[in-house]
C-alpha positions as CSV (number, residue, x, y, z in Angstrom):
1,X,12.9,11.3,-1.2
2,X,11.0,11.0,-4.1
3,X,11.1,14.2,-6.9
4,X,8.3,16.7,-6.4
5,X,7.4,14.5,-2.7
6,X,6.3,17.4,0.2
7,X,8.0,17.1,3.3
8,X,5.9,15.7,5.7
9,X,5.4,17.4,9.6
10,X,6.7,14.3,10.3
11,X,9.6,14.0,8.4
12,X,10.6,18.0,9.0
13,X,10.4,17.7,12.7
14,X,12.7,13.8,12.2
15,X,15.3,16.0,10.5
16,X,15.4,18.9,12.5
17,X,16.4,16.6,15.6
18,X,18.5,14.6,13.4
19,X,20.5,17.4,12.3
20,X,21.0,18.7,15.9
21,X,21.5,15.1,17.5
22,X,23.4,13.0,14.4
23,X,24.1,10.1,16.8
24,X,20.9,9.8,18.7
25,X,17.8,6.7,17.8
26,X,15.0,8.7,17.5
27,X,11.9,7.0,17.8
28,X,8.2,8.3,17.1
29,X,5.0,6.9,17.7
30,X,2.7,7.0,15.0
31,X,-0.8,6.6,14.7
32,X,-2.7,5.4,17.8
């Protein structure tokens, strides 16, 4: 990211799975 970029909800609750689950696709739906 970006200097000085907030952390979207988004993004924190992407890394927090990511970080538990390294090897799994994580997919969101956005919008809609």
């Amino acid at each position: 990211m970006a200097k000085g970029t907030k952390e979207t909800p988004l993004m924190k609750q992407y890394n927090a799975i990511k970080a538990k689950y390294p090897d799994a696709l994580l997919l969101f739906r956005v919008g809609d």
